[in-house]
N, C-alpha and C positions, 0 to 999 in steps of 0.2 A: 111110934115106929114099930107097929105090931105085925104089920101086914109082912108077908112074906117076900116080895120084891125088896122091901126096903132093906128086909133078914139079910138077906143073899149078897145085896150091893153092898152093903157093911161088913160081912164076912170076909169077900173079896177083896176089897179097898184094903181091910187093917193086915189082911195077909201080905200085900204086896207094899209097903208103904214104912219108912221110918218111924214115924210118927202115929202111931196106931188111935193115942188119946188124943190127937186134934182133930179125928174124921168127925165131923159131923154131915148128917142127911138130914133133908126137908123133906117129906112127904107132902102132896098135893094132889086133891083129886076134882077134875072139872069136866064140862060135855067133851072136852077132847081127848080123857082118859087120866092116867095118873102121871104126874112130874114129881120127879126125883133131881133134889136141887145137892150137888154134894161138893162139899169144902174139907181141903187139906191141908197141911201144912203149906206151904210156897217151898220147902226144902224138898218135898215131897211130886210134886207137879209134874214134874219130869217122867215119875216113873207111871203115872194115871196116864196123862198124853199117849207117853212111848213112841218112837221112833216115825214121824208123822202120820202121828196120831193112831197110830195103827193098836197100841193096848187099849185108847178110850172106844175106837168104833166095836173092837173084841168083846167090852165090858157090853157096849149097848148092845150088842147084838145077843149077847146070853141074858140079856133083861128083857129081849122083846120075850124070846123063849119061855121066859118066867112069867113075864104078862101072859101069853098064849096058852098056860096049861091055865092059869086063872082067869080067865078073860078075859083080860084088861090090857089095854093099849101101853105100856109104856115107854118114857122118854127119860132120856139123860142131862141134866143140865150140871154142868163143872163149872163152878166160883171161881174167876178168874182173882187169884192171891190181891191184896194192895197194893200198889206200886208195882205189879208186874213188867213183864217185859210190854216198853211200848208198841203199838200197831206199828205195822213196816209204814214207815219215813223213809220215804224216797229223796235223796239229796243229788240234784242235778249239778255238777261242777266241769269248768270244761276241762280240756285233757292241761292246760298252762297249772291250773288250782289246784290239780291232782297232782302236778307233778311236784309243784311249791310245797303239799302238804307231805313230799316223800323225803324233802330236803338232799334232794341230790345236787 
């Protein structure tokens, strides 16, 4: 992790983040440029994301900048925790099941 995108995304991450010693980054480099794979704590998720998603597109977007003075393409990929929160599960009930489950 010498290269200087990866410098930068590590600096940023342990600044903002509780868990400073569980950031780990992947560095990868392939014809489509370089991927930065980054994992944090699960306690920590919240504040990478940020408010839909609004601090992770913030972080990607000062990493293309840092590709761009070096010339390299890169991309952001966030490790979704273990057991995270599951995909939206849509649960269809009619308004009788809804109401059964309000116990009124």
């Amino acid at each position: 992790m010498t290269e200087k995108d990866a410098q930068f995304l590590d600096f940023l991450v342990k600044s903002l983040v509780d868990y400073p010693n569980d950031v780990k980054i992947t560095r990868s480099v392939d014809e489509m440029g370089v991927l930065l794979l980054l994992d944090v704590n699960p306690a920590d998720m919240g504040k990478i994301i940020g408010r839909e998603g609004n601090t992770a597109k913030a972080i990607r977007t000062l990493l293309r900048i840092v590709g761009m003075k070096n010339n390299s393409r890169v991309n952001l990929k966030i490790s979704e925790p273990a057991g995270g929160a599951p995909k939206e599960s849509k649960v269809n009930k009619t308004v009788d099941e809804a109401m059964a489950d309000l116990n009124l």
